[in-house]
C-alpha positions as YAML, in Angstrom:
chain: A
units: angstrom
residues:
- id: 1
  name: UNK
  ca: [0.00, 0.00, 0.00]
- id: 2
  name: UNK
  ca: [0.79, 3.21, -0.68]
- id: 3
  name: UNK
  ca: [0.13, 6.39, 0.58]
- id: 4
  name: UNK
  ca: [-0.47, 9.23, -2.34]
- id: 5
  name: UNK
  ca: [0.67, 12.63, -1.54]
- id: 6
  name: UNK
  ca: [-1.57, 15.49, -1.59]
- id: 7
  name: UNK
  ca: [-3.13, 16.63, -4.82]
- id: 8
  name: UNK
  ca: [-1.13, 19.50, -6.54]
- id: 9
  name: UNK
  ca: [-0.35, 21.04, -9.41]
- id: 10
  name: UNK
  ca: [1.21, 19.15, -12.48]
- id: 11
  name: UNK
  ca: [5.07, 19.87, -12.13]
- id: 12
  name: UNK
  ca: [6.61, 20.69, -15.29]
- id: 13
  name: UNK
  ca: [8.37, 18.60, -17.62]
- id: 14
  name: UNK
  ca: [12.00, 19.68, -16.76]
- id: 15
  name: UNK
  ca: [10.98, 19.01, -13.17]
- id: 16
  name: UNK
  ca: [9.03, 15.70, -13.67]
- id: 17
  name: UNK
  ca: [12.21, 13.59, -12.46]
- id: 18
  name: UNK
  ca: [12.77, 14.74, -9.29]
- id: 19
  name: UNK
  ca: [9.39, 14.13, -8.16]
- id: 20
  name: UNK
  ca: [9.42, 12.23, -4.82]
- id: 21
  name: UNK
  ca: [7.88, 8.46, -5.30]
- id: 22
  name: UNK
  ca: [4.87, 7.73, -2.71]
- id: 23
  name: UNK
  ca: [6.02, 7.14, 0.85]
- id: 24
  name: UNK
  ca: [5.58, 3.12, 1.46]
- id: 25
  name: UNK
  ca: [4.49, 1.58, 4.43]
- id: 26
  name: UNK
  ca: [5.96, -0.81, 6.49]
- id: 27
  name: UNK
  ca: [4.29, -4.11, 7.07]
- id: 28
  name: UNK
  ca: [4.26, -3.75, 11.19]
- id: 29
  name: UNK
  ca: [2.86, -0.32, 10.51]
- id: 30
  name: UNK
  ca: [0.11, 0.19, 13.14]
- id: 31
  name: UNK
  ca: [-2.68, 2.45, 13.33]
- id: 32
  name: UNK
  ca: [-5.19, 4.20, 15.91]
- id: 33
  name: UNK
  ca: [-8.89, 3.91, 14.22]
- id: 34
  name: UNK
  ca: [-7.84, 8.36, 14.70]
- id: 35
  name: UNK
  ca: [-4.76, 7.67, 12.28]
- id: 36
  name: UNK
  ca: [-6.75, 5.57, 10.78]
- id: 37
  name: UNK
  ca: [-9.65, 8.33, 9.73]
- id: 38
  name: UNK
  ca: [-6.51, 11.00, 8.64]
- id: 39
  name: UNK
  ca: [-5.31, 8.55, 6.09]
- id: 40
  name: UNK
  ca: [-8.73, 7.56, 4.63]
- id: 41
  name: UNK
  ca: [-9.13, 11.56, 4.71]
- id: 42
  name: UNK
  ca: [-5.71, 12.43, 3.13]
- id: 43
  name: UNK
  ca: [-6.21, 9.10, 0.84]
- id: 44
  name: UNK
  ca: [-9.94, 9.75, -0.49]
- id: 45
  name: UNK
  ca: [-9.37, 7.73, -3.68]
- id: 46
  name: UNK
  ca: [-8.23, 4.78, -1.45]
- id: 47
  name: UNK
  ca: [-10.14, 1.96, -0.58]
- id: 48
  name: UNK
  ca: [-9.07, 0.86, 3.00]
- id: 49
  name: UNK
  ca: [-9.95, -1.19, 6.25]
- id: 50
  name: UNK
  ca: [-8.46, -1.50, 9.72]
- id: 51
  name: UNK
  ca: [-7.80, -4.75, 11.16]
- id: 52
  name: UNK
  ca: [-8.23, -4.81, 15.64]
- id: 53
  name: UNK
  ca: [-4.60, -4.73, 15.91]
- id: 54
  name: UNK
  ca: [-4.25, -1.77, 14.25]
- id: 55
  name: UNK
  ca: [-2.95, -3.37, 10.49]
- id: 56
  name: UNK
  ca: [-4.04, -1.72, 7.51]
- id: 57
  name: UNK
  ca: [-6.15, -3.25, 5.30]
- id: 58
  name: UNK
  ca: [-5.73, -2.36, 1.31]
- id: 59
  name: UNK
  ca: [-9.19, -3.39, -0.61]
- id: 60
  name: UNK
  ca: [-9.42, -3.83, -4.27]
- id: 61
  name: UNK
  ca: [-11.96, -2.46, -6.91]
- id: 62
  name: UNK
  ca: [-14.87, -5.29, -7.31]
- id: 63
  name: UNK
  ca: [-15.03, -6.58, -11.05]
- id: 64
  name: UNK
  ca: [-18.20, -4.90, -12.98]
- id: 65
  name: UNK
  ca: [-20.31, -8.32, -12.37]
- id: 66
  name: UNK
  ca: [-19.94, -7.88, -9.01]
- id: 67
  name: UNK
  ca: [-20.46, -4.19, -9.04]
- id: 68
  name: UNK
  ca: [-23.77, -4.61, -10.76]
- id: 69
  name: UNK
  ca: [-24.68, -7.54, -8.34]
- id: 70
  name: UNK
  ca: [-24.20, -5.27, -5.20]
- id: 71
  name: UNK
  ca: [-25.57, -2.00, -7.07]
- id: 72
  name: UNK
  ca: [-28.86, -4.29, -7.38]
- id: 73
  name: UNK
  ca: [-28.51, -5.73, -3.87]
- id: 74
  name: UNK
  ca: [-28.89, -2.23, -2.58]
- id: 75
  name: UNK
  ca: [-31.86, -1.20, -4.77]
- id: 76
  name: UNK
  ca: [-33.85, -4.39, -3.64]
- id: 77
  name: UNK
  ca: [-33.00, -3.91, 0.12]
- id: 78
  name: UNK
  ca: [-34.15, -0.53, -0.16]
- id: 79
  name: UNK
  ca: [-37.33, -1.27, -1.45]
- id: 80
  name: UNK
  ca: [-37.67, -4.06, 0.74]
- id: 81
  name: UNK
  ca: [-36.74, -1.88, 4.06]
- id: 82
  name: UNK
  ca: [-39.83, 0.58, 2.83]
- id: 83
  name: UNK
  ca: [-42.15, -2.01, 1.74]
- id: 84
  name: UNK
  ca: [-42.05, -3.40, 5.30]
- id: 85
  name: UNK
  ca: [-41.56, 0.20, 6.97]
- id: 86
  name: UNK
  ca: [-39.01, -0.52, 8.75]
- id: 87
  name: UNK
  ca: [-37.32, 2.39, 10.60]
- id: 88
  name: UNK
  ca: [-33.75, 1.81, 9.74]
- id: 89
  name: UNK
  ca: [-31.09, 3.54, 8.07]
- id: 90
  name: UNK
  ca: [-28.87, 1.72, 5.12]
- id: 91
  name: UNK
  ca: [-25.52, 1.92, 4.34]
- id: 92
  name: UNK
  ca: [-23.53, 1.66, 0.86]
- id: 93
  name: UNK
  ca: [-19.68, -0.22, 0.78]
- id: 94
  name: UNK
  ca: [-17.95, 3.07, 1.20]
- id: 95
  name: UNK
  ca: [-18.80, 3.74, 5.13]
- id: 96
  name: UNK
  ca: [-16.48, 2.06, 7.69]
- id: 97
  name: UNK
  ca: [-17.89, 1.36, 11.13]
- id: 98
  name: UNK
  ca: [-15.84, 1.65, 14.29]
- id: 99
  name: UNK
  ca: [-15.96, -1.95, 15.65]
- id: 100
  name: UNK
  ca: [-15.79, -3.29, 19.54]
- id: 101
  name: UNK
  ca: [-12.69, -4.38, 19.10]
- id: 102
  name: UNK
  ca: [-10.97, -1.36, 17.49]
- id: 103
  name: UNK
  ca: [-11.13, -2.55, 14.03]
- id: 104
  name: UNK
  ca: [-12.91, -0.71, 11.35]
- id: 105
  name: UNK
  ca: [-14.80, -2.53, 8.47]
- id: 106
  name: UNK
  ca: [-16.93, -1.72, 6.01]
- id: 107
  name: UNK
  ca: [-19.45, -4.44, 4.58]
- id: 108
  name: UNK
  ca: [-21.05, -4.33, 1.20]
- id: 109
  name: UNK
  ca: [-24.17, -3.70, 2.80]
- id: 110
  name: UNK
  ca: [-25.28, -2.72, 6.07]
- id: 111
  name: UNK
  ca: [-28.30, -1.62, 8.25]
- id: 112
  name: UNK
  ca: [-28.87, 0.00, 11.27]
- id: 113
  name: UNK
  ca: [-32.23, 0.13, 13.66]
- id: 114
  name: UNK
  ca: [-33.05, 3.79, 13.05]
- id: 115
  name: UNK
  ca: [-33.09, 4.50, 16.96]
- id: 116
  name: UNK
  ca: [-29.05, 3.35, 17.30]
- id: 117
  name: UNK
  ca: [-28.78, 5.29, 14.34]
- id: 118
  name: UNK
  ca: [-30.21, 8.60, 16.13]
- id: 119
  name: UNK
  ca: [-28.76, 7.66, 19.50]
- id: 120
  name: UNK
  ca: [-24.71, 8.94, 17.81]
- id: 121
  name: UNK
  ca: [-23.69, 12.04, 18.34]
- id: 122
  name: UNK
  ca: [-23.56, 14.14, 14.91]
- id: 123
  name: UNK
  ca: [-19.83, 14.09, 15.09]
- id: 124
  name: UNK
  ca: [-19.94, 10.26, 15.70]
- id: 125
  name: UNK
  ca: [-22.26, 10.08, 12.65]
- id: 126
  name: UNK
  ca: [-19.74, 12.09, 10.71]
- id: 127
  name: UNK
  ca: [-17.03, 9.91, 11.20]
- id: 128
  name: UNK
  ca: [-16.57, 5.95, 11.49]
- id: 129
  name: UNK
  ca: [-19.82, 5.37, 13.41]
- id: 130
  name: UNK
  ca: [-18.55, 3.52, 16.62]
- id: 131
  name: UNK
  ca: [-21.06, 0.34, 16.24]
- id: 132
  name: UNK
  ca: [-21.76, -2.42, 14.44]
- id: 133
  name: UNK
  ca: [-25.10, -3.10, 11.90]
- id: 134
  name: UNK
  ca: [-28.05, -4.98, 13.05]
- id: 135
  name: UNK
  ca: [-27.51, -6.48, 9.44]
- id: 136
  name: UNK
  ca: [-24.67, -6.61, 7.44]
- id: 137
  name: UNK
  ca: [-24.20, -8.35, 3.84]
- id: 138
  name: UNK
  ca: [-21.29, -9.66, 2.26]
- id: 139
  name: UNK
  ca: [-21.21, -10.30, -2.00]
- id: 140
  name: UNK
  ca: [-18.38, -13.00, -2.31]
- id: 141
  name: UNK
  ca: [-16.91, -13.03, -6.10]
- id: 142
  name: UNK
  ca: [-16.06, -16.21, -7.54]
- id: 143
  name: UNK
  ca: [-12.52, -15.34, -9.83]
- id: 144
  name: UNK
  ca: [-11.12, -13.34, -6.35]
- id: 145
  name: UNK
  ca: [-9.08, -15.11, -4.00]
- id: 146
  name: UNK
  ca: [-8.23, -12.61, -1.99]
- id: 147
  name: UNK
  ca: [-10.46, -10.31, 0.07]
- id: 148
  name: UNK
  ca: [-13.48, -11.10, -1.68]
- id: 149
  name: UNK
  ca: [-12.95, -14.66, -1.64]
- id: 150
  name: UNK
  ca: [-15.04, -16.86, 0.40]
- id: 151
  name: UNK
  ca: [-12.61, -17.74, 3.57]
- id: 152
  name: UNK
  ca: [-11.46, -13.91, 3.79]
- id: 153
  name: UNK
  ca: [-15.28, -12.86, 3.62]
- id: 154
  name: UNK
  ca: [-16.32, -15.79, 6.20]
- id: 155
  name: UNK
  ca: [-13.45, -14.42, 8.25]
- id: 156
  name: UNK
  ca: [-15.03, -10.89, 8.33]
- id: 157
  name: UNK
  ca: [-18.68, -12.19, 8.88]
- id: 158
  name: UNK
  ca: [-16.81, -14.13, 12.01]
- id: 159
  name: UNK
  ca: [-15.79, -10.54, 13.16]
- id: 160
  name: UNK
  ca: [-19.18, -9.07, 12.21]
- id: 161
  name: UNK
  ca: [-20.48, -11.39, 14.60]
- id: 162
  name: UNK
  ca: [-18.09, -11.20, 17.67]
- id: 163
  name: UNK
  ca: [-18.83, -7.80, 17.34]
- id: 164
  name: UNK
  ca: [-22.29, -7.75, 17.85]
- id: 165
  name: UNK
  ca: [-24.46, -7.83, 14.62]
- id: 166
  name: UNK
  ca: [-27.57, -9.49, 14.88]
- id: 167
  name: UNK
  ca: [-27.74, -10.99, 11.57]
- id: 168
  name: UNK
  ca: [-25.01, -11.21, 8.46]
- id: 169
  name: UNK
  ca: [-25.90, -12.84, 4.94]
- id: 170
  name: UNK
  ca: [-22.70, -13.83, 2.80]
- id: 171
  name: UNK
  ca: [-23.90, -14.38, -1.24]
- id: 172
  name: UNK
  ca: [-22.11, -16.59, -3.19]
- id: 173
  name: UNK
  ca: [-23.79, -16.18, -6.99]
- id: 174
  name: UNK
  ca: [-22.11, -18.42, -8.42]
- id: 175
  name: UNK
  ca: [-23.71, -21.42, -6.60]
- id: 176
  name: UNK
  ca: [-27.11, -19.25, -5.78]
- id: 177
  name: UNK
  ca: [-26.20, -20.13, -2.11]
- id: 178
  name: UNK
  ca: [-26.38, -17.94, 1.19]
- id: 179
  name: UNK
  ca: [-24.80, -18.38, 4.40]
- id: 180
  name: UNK
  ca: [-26.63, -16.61, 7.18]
- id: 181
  name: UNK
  ca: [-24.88, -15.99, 10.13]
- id: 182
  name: UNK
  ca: [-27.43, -15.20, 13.31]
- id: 183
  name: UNK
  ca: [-26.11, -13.38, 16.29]
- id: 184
  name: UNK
  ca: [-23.61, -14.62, 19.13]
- id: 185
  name: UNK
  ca: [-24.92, -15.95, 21.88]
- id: 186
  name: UNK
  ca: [-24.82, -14.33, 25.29]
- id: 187
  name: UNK
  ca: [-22.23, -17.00, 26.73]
- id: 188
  name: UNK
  ca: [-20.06, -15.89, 23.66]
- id: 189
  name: UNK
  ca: [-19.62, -18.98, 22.36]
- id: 190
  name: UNK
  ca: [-19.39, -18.65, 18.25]
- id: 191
  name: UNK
  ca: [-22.50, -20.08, 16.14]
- id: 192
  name: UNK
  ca: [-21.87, -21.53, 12.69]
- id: 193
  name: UNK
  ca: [-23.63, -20.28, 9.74]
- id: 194
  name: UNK
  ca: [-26.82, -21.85, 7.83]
- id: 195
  name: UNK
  ca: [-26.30, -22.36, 4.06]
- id: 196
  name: UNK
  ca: [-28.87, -22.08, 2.15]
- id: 197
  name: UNK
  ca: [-29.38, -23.80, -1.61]
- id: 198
  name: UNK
  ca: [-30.83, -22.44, -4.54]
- id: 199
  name: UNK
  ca: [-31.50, -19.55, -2.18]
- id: 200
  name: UNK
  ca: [-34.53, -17.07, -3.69]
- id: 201
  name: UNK
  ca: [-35.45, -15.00, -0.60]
- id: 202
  name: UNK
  ca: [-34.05, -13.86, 2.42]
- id: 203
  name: UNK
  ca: [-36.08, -12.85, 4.98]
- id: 204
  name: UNK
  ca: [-34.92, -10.94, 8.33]
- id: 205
  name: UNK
  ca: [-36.46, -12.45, 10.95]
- id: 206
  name: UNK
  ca: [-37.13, -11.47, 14.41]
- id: 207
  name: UNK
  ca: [-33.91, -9.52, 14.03]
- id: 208
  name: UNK
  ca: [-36.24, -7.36, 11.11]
- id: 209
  name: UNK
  ca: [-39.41, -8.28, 11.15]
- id: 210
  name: UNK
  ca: [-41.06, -8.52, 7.38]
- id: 211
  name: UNK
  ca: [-37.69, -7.86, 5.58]
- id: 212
  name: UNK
  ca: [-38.23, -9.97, 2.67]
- id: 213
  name: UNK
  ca: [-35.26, -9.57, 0.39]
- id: 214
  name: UNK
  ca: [-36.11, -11.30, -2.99]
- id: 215
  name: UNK
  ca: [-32.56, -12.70, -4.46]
- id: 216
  name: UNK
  ca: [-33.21, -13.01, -8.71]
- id: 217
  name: UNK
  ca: [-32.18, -9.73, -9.93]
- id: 218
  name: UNK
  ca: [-28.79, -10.24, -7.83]
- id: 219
  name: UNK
  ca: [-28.05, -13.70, -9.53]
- id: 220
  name: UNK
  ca: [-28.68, -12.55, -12.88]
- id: 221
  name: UNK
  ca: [-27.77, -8.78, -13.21]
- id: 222
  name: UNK
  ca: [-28.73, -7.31, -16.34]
...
């Protein structure tokens, strides 16, 4: 990863090579989540999480398949959120929530009960908001191996969980399967995911009650 430095000027021609090259980082490089926010800020272009221990996490691009998969997933969960009237508040890739742990993430998708929403402080809402979604959705891509490949993801959804969210549905399009991973218990103990076959509809449970999320449009974006 690198870290690009602030947008200036083109230099001119006769002073194009002695241009400094972007400042590296080294791999034990740890951050605050407060670090953390001054390099997303300084870095807008950047696509970046923070692992608990402070490790920064570089994210790439999605493919366009998977960009018009998750552009649909948040139309339908929209309309599905109003249908039902749910008073929540959703949440595109781009926002990064302040975990328990330290560590901030930012799922595909993600949804908040509108009064935890309301209960942050504006400047809390401006920033990483320090919590973790009622919901959150993951969109695993088949050709990635890497962060959006189906161990890394199930290891997020893991942290998801230990972290409090009440509900977390990983896609895999490819096979039309879902793995739904319910809340931790009390005790703490972890609880395995469901998988679901030939998934169609998702539906939210006591965690939402009457979120029906219908599942076609994501398996076969136009």
């Amino acid at each position: 990863m690198t870290i690009a430095p602030p947008v200036a000027a083109p230099a001119a021609p006769e002073a194009a090579g002695t241009a400094l090259a972007p400042l590296l980082l080294p791999h034990d490089l740890r951050l605050t989540p407060e670090q953390f926010a001054l390099v997303c800020v300084a870095n807008p272009e950047a696509v970046l999480e923070l692992a608990a221990d402070g490790q920064l996490i570089t994210m790439t691009p999605t493919g366009g398949e998977t960009g018009a998969r998750n552009y649909n997933l948040g139309l339908a969960l929209g309309l599905a959120a109003r249908q039902c009237s749910l008073p929540v508040q959703l949440f595109d890739s781009s926002t990064g929530f302040r975990l328990a742990d330290g560590s901030v993430l930012s799922p595909d998708l993600a949804l908040v009960k509108l009064d935890r929403w309301q209960a942050l402080t504006p400047e809390q809402r401006r920033t990483f908001p320090p919590l973790c979604p009622d919901l959150v959705i993951e969109l695993a891509s088949a050709s990635d191996s890497g962060r959006r490949g189906s161990e890394a993801l199930r290891r997020k959804m893991a942290l998801y969980q230990a972290n409090g969210a009440q509900l977390g549905w990983l896609l895999f399009p490819e096979q039309r399967a879902v793995e739904i991973w319910p809340a931790r218990p009390e005790a703490g103990v972890a609880t395995a995911p469901q998988r679901l076959e030939n998934a169609m509809r998702l539906e939210g449970g006591a965690v939402l009650p009457g979120l029906v999320l219908e599942l076609e449009e994501i398996w076969e974006p136009a």
